[in-house]
C-alpha positions as CSV (number, residue, x, y, z in Angstrom):
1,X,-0.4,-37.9,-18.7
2,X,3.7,-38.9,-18.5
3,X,5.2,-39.7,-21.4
4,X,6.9,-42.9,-21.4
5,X,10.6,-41.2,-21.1
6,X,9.6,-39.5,-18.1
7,X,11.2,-42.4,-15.8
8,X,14.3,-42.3,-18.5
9,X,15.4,-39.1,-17.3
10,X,18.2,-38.5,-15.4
11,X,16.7,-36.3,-13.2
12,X,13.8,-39.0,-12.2
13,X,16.5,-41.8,-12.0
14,X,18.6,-39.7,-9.3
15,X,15.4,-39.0,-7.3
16,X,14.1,-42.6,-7.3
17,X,17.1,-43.7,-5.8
18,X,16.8,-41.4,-2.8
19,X,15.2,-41.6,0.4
20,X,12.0,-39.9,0.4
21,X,11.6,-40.7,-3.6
22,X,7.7,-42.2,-3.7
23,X,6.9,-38.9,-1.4
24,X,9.1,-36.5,-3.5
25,X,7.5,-38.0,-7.1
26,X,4.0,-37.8,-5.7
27,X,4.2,-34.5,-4.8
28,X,5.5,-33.2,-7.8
29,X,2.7,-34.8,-9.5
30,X,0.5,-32.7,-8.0
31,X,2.2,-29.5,-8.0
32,X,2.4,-30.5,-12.1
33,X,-1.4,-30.7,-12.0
34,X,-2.0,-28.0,-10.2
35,X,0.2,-25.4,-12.2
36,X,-1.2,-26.8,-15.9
37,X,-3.7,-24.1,-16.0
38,X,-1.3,-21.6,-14.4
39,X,1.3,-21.0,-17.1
40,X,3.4,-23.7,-15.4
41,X,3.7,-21.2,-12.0
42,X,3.1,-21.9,-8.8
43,X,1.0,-19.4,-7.6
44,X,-2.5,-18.2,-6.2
45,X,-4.7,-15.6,-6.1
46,X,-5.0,-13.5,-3.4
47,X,-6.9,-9.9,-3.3
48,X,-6.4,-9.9,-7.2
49,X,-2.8,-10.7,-7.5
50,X,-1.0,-13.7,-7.6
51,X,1.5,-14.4,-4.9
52,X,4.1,-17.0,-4.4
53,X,3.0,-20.4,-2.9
54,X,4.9,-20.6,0.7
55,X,6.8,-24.1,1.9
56,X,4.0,-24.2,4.7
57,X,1.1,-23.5,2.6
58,X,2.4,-26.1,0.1
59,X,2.4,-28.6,3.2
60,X,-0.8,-28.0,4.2
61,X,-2.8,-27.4,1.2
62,X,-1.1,-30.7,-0.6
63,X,-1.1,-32.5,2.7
64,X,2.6,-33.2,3.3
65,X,5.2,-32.4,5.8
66,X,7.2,-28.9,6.1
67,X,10.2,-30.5,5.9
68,X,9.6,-32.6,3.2
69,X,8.4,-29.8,1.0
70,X,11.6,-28.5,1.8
71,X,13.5,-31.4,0.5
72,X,11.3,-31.8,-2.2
73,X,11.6,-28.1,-3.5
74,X,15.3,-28.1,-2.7
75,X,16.1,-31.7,-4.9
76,X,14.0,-30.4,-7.8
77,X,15.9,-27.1,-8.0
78,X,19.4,-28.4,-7.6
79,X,18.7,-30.8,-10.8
80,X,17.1,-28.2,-12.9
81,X,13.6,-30.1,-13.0
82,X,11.6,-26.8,-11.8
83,X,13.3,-23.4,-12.1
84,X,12.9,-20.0,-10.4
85,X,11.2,-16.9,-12.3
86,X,12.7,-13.5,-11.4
87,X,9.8,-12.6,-9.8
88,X,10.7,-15.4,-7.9
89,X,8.1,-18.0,-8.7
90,X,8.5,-22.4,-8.5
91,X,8.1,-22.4,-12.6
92,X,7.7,-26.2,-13.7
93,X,8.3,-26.9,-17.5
94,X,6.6,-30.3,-17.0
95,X,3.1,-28.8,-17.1
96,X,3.6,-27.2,-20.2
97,X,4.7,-30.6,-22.0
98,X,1.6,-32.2,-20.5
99,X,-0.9,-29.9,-21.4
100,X,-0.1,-31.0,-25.0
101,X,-1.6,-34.1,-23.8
102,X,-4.5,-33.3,-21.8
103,X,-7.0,-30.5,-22.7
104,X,-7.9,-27.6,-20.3
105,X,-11.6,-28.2,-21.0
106,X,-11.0,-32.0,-19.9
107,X,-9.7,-30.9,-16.6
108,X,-11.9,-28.0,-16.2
109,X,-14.6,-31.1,-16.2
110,X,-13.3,-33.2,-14.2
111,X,-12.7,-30.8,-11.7
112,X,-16.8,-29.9,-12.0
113,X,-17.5,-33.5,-11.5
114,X,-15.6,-33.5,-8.4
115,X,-17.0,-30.8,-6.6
116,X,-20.5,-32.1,-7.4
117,X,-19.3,-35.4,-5.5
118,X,-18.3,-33.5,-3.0
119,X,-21.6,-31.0,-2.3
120,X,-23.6,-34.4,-2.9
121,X,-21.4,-35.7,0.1
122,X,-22.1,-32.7,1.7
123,X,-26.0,-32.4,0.9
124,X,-26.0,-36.4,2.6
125,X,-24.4,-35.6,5.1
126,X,-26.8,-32.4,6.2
127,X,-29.6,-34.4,5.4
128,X,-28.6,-37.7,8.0
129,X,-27.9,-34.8,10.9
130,X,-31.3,-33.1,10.6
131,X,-32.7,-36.2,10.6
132,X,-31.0,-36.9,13.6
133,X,-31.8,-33.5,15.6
134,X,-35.9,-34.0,14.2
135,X,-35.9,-37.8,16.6
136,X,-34.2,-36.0,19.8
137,X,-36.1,-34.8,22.2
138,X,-36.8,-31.3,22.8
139,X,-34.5,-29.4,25.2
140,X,-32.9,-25.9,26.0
141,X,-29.6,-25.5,25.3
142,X,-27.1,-22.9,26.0
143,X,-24.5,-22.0,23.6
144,X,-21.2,-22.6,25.3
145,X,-17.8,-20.5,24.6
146,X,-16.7,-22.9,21.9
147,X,-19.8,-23.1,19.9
148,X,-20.5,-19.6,20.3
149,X,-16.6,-19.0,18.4
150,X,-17.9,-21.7,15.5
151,X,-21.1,-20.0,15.4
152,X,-18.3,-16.8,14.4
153,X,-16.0,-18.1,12.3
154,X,-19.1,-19.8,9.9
155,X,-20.4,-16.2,9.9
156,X,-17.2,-15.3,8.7
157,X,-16.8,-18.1,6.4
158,X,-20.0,-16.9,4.9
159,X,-19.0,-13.5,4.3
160,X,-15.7,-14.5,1.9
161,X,-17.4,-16.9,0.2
162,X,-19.9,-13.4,-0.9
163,X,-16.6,-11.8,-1.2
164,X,-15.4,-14.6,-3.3
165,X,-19.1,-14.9,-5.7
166,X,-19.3,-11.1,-6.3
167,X,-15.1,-11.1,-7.3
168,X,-16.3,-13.9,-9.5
169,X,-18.7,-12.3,-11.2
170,X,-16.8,-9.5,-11.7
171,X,-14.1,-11.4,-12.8
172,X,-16.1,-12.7,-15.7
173,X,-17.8,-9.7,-16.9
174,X,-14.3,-8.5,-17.4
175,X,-13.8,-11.7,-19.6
176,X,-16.7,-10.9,-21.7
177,X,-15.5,-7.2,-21.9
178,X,-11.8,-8.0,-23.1
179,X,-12.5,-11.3,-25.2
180,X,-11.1,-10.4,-28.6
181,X,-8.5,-8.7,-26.8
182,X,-7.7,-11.8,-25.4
183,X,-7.7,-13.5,-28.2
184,X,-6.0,-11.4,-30.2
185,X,-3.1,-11.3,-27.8
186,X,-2.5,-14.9,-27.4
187,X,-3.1,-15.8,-30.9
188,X,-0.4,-12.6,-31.7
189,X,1.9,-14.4,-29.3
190,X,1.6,-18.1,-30.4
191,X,2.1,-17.0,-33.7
192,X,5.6,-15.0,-33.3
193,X,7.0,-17.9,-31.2
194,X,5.4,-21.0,-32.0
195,X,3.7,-22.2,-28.9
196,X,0.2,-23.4,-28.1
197,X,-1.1,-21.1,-25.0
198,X,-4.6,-21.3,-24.4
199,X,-6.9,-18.9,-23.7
200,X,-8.9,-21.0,-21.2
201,X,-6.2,-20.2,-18.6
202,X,-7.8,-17.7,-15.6
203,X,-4.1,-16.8,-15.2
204,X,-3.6,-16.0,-18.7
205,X,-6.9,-14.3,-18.9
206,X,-6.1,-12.0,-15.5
207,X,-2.5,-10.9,-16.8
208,X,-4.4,-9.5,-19.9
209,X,-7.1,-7.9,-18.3
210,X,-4.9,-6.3,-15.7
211,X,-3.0,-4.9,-18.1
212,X,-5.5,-3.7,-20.1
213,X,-7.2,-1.9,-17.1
214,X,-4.5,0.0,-16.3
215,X,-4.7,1.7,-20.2
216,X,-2.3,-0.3,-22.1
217,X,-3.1,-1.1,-25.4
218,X,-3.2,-4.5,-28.0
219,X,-0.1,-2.9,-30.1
220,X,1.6,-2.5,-26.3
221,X,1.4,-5.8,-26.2
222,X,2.9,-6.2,-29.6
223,X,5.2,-4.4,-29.1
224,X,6.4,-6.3,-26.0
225,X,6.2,-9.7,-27.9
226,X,7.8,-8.6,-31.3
227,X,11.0,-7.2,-28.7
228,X,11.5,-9.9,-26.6
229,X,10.8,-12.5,-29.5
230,X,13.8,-11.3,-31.4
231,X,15.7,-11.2,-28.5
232,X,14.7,-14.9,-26.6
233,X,13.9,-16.9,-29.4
234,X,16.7,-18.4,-30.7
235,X,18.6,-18.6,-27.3
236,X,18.0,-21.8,-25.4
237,X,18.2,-20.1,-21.9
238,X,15.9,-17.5,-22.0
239,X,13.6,-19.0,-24.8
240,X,11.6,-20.5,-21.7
241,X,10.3,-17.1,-20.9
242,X,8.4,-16.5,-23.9
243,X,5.1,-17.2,-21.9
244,X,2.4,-15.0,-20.2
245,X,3.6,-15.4,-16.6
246,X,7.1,-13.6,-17.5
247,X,5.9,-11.3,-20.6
248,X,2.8,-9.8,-19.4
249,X,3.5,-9.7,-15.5
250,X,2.8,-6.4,-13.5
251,X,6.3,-6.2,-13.0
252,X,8.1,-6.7,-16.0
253,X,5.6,-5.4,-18.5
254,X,6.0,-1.9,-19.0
255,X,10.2,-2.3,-18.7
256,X,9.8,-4.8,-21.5
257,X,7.7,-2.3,-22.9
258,X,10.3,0.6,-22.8
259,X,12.6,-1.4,-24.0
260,X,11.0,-2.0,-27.1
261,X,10.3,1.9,-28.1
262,X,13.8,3.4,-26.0
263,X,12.1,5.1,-23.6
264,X,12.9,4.2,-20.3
265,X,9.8,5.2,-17.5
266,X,7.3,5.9,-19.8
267,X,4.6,3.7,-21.5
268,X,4.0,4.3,-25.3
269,X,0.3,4.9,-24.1
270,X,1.0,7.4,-20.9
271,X,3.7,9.6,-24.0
272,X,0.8,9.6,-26.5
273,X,-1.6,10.7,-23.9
274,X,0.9,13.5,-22.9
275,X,1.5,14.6,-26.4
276,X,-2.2,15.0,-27.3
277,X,-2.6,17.0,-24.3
278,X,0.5,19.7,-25.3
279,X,-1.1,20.0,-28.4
280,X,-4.3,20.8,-26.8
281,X,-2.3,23.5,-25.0
C-alpha cells in the first residue's frame, strides 16, 4: 500500500506529466510488488542462482512492450527512483518502505488464493473438454506434425515441473536444516543496523544457506555485518546497502569478509582449517 506522499514526490510529479506516465506508474507497481519479497532486487532464480531480470523478459513476463520497459527503466534511473547494485541489479527502495505496511505472510496468502483460482479454472476447464470428447463420435485419428511437437513440448513441460518439485523439496529441507542459523543471522543483522528484514524471504533464506554450504560460519557472518556496519551506517550513500542482497551475495561476501579480519583471499574459515591441519603435521 502507497503512502499518501507517494504522488507528492517530485519524482512521481515529473513522470505524470510525461507521455507514457499511466503505463510507466503501472508498471512500476508491479515491479514494486514483485521485488517486496526479494530484498527490493529484481531478480529470479534460475539453476540456483539469481540472475538479472532482462528488458525483454520484463516485457513479456509483465506484459508490456520492449520499448516501453526501456523508457520505463531508463526514467526511473535518471531520477533516482530505482538504483543499480554493483552486481548490477534494478534495486527499488520503494519495496522496502511498503513492506512496513503489508506483511509477507499476507502476500504469501494471497498469492495461495490466487493460484487455487487459477487450478479451479483450470480443473473446469478440463472437466467441460472431456465432457466434450465423451459425446463425439468415435473415430481414428492421426497425430499430425503440429500436435505430435505439443505432444513434445508437454512432455517437456512435465519433466521441469519434476525438476522444479524435487528443487523444492530440497530447497526446504535445507530451510529446516539452517533455521536458527537463519535466524540468528537476521536477527544479528537487524539488531546492528536497525532494520526490520524478515526471515520469510526465499531470497534472504537462499543467500544464507548458500553461504553456509559452502563452509562459512555464523561469526563469518558477523564479522561481515559488524565491518560494514561501522563503515555504512552513518553515511547516507552507502547506508542503503546494509541488506542481504549486497552483504551476503556470492560475490561480495568473502571480500567483505577479508576485509574485516585483513586478509585478502582467504576466508577466516578456509585459514583456521589450514592451521589445524599444520599442526596436525
Amino acid at each position: 500500500m502507497k503512502p499518501d506522499s507517494f504522488y507528492e514526490r517530485d519524482d512521481i510529479k515529473r513522470i505524470d506529466k510525461m507521455e507514457h506516465a499511466g503505463d510507466i506508474l503501472n508498471l512500476y507497481d508491479k515491479l514494486i510488488f514483485y521485488t517486496m519479497n526479494r530484498d527490493g532486487l529484481l531478480v529470479h532464480k534460475f539453476k540456483n542462482n539469481y540472475e538479472n531480470y532482462s528488458v525483454e523478459e520484463i516485457a513479456e513476463d509483465f506484459n508490456y512492450s520492449v520499448e516501453l520497459v526501456k523508457e520505463a527503466l531508463e526514467i526511473l534511473l535518471k531520477l533516482n527512483t530505482i538504483e543499480l547494485t554493483d552486481e548490477g541489479f534494478y534495486f527499488f527502495p520503494d519495496s522496502l518502505e511498503y513492506t512496513k505496511s503489508t506483511t509477507v505472510g499476507a502476500e504469501s496468502k494471497k498469492e495461495q488464493r490466487n493460484k487455487q483460482k487459477l487450478e479451479n479454472s483450470i480443473k473446469e476447464s478440463v472437466e467441460l473438454e472431456n465432457e466434450k470428447v465423451d459425446k463425439c463420435p468415435e473415430y481414428i485419428h492421426i497425430n499430425t506434425k503440429e500436435e505430435i511437437q505439443e505432444d513434445t513440448n508437454k512432455e517437456k513441460d512435465k519433466n521441469i515441473k519434476k525438476e522444479k518439485e524435487i528443487d523444492v523439496n530440497t530447497k526446504e529441507q535445507l530451510y529446516n536444516k539452517y533455521n536458527k542459523e537463519i535466524n540468528d543471522i537476521i536477527y544479528y543483522l537487524n539488531n546492528e543496523t536497525n532494520k526490520k528484514f524478515t526471515t520469510e524471504s526465499d531470497f534472504v533464506k537462499d543467500l544464507i544457506v548458500d553461504r553456509l554450504e559452502e563452509n562459512y560460519t555464523i561469526d563469518d557472518f558477523k564479522s561481515v555485518i559488524v565491518h560494514k556496519t561501522k563503515e555504512w551506517l552513518n553515511n547516507k550513500e552507502f547506508n542503503k546497502n546494509l541488506r542481504p542482497g549486497t552483504l551476503f551475495s556470492k560475490n561480495n561476501f568473502e571480500r567483505y569478509l577479508n576485509e574485516s579480519v585483513g586478509i585478502v583471499g582467504t576466508t577466516s574459515s578456509l585459514l583456521n582449517s589450514v592451521l589445524l591441519e599444520m599442526e596436525d603435521d
